[in-house]
Structure formats: C-alpha cells, structure tokens
C-alpha positions, 0 to 999 in steps of 0.5 A: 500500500502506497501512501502519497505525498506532496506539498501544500502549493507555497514555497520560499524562494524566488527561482522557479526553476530550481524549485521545481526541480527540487520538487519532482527530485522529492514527489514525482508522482504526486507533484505540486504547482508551486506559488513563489510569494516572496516575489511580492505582490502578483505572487500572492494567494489572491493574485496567483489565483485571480490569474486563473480567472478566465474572461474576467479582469482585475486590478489592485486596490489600495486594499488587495484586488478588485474587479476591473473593466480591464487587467491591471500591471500587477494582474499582468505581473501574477499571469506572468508568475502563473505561466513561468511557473508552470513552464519550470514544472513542465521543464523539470518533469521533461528532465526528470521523466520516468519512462515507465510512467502508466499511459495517460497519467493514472499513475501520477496526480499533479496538485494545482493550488486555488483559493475556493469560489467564497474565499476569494469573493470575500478577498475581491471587491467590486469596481466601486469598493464593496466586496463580490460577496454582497453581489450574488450576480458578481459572485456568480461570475466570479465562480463560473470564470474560476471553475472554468480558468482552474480547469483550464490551467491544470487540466492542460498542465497535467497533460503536458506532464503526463498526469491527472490534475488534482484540484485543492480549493482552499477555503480559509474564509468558509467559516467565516462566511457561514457566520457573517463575519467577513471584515468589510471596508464599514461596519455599517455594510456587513456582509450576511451570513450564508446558509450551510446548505447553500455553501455545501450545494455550491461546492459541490456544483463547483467541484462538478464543474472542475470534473467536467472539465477534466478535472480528476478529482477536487480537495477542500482545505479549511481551519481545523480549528474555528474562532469564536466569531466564526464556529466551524460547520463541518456538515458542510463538507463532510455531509453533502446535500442529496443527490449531489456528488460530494468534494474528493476529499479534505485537507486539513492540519495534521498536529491539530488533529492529533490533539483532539482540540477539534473534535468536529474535525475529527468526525469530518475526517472520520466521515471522509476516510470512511467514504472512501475519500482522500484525507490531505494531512498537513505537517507531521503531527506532534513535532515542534517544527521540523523533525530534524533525527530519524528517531522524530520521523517515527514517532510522527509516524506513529501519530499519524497511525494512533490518529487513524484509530481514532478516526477509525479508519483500517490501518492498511485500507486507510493508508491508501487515502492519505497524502502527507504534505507539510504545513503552509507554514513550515514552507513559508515562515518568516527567517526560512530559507528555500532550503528549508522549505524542501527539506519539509517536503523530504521529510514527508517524503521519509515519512509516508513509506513508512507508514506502509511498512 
C-alpha cells in the first residue's frame, strides 16, 4: 500500500526553476504547482489565483484586488508568475521523466493550488469598493470564470506532464462566511451570513464543474480549528446535500488533529476516510517544527497511525487515502530559507513509506 505525498502549493524562494526541480527530485508522482510569494505582490494567494480567472479582469486596490473593466500591471505581473511557473514544472518533469510512467497519467496526480469560489469573493471587491460577496450576480461570475480558468490551467498542465490534475480549493474564509463575519471596508455594510446548505450545494456544483472539465478529482482545505466569531460547520463538507456528488476529499492540519482540540474535525475526517475519500494531512503531527533525527520521523509516524484509530479508519485500507504534505507554514515562515522549505517536503517524503511498512 502506497501512501502519497506532496506539498501544500507555497514555497520560499524566488527561482522557479530550481524549485521545481527540487520538487519532482522529492514527489514525482504526486507533484505540486508551486506559488513563489516572496516575489511580492502578483505572487500572492489572491493574485496567483485571480490569474486563473478566465474572461474576467482585475486590478489592485489600495486594499488587495478588485474587479476591473480591464487587467491591471500587477494582474499582468501574477499571469506572468502563473505561466513561468508552470513552464519550470513542465521543464523539470521533461528532465526528470520516468519512462515507465502508466499511459495517460493514472499513475501520477499533479496538485494545482486555488483559493475556493467564497474565499476569494470575500478577498475581491467590486469596481466601486464593496466586496463580490454582497453581489450574488458578481459572485456568480466570479465562480463560473474560476471553475472554468482552474480547469483550464491544470487540466492542460497535467497533460503536458503526463498526469491527472488534482484540484485543492482552499477555503480559509468558509467559516467565516457561514457566520457573517467577513471584515468589510464599514461596519455599517456587513456582509450576511450564508446558509450551510447553500455553501455545501455550491461546492459541490463547483467541484462538478472542475470534473467536467477534466478535472480528476477536487480537495477542500479549511481551519481545523474555528474562532469564536466564526464556529466551524463541518456538515458542510463532510455531509453533502442529496443527490449531489460530494468534494474528493479534505485537507486539513495534521498536529491539530492529533490533539483532539477539534473534535468536529475529527468526525469530518472520520466521515471522509470512511467514504472512501482522500484525507490531505498537513505537517507531521506532534513535532515542534521540523523533525530534524530519524528517531522524530517515527514517532510522527506513529501519530499519524494512533490518529487513524481514532478516526477509525483500517490501518492498511486507510493508508491508501492519505497524502502527507507539510504545513503552509513550515514552507513559508518568516527567517526560512528555500532550503528549508524542501527539506519539509523530504521529510514527508521519509515519512509516508513508512507508514506502509
């Protein structure tokens, strides 16, 4: 039994070459896009993923990014990171290809990274300053031109790569959302809460689009934790509405997990495993920082199997839907260096055959 494993999308460094190339030498059957965002702005998660949008431009603010009637400089500037970006993994795989590869990818899945329909239109403002989330219309076509850009990009880079695409959605605003706590330029303008089911619903529409589109499969990464201002729902990803196909899998904090401090987590990743879905676990549980000896990996290892007892997942079965990557922050923390970055990823690389033995 294999167990996978990548990395979560954000990488120190401003060489996109030399980080792709470390990339397939670590995980080359499970490869991630990577996001350069110390090249600054154009770079970051917003920008990186407005890139993808297909048809719809936009522009800086004084705040972030909004919608515009044409694409600004710094658009531009994120179109550019996405296309060298995905030029270097293109380039690095061709050097690093395995001549036994399965024919059309079965064996491989590449990892595109994209922040989710309502995380991003909680991130976006109209051309006059409100955010896209109070303008069901704008958030329609905010979502429609998502779907349709995302699909595009990894779908034609994974076939360039002889892969399947996997698509992680991620949805750090979700809970906030649901509860009607999205920080707006006035208080006086609040952004009103949406209902559970309308999120889930929309979710899975938005998964059914990508999958059309050749999409293989679709991954939701949220908080495993939730502040007291916006409570985690988890029925929305882990409990899909009738009749409708839910989300691949979950991608959610490993440590956090382990120490039981979510028990709503622990029930959505139970369900996951249990539906025969994929569980995304982010970092090595149970270690401060980076596990530096061999002796450190294993007790992480050992975590990870105490952690799918509890979720009451087969130790065997349950292996084969996991995929280990470590945390945004351990690729990305301030006084990190690129190296330190990739070593994050060799560790996980460490870790998952061990799992299996």
């Amino acid at each position: 039994m294999r167990v996978a494993h990548s990395g979560p999308g954000p990488v120190r460094g401003g060489d996109p070459r030399e980080v792709a190339r470390a990339i397939l030498g670590e995980c080359y059957s499970t490869p991630f896009l990577p996001e350069l965002p110390d090249r600054g702005p154009g770079a970051d998660e917003v920008g990186r993923t407005a890139a993808m949008l297909t048809d719809l431009p936009v522009d800086a603010s004084p705040r972030g990014w909004r919608l515009a009637g044409s694409p600004g400089r710094l658009s531009r500037r994120a179109v550019d990171f996405l296309d060298r970006d995905s030029d270097a993994l293109e380039e690095a795989d061709e050097l690093a290809r395995d001549p036994d590869d399965e024919p059309g990818g079965a064996g491989r899945r590449l990892l595109v990274r994209a922040l989710g329909p309502w995380s991003l239109a909680a991130r976006l403002e109209m051309p006059g300053g409100p955010s896209v989330l109070t303008d069901r219309g704008a958030r329609r076509d905010v979502a429609a031109s998502l779907a349709e850009g995302v699909a595009v990009r990894a779908v034609r880079l994974s076939e360039r790569m002889r892969s399947r695409a996997r698509v992680l959605l991620d949805e750090p605003a979700l809970w906030h959302v649901h509860a009607g706590t999205v920080a707006t330029q006035s208080r006086l303008d609040p952004v009103a809460a949406v209902p559970a089911d309308q999120l889930s619903l929309s979710l899975c529409r938005f998964a059914d689009a990508l999958r059309a589109a050749g999409v293989d499969e679709v991954l939701a990464r949220v908080p495993a934790e939730a502040g007291p201002d916006a409570p985690a729902r988890w029925s929305i990803l882990a409990e899909p509405p009738r009749d409708e196909t839910p989300l691949d899998g979950l991608c959610l904090d490993s440590g956090v997990l382990h120490s039981a401090r979510s028990h709503g987590a622990l029930d959505a990743a139970g369900t996951v495993l249990g539906q025969g879905r994929l569980l995304q676990l982010e970092g090595l549980p149970g270690t401060a920082g980076l596990p530096t000896t061999g002796p450190e990996v294993e007790r992480a290892v050992s975590r990870i199997l105490d952690l799918l007892e509890r979720l009451s997942a087969p130790r065997y079965a349950g292996l084969g839907q996991l995929v280990l990557t470590p945390s945004v922050e351990e690729m990305t923390s301030a006084g990190a260096r690129p190296a330190d970055a990739l070593a994050a990823v060799r560790l996980v690389a460490e870790a998952a055959p061990r799992l299996a033995e």
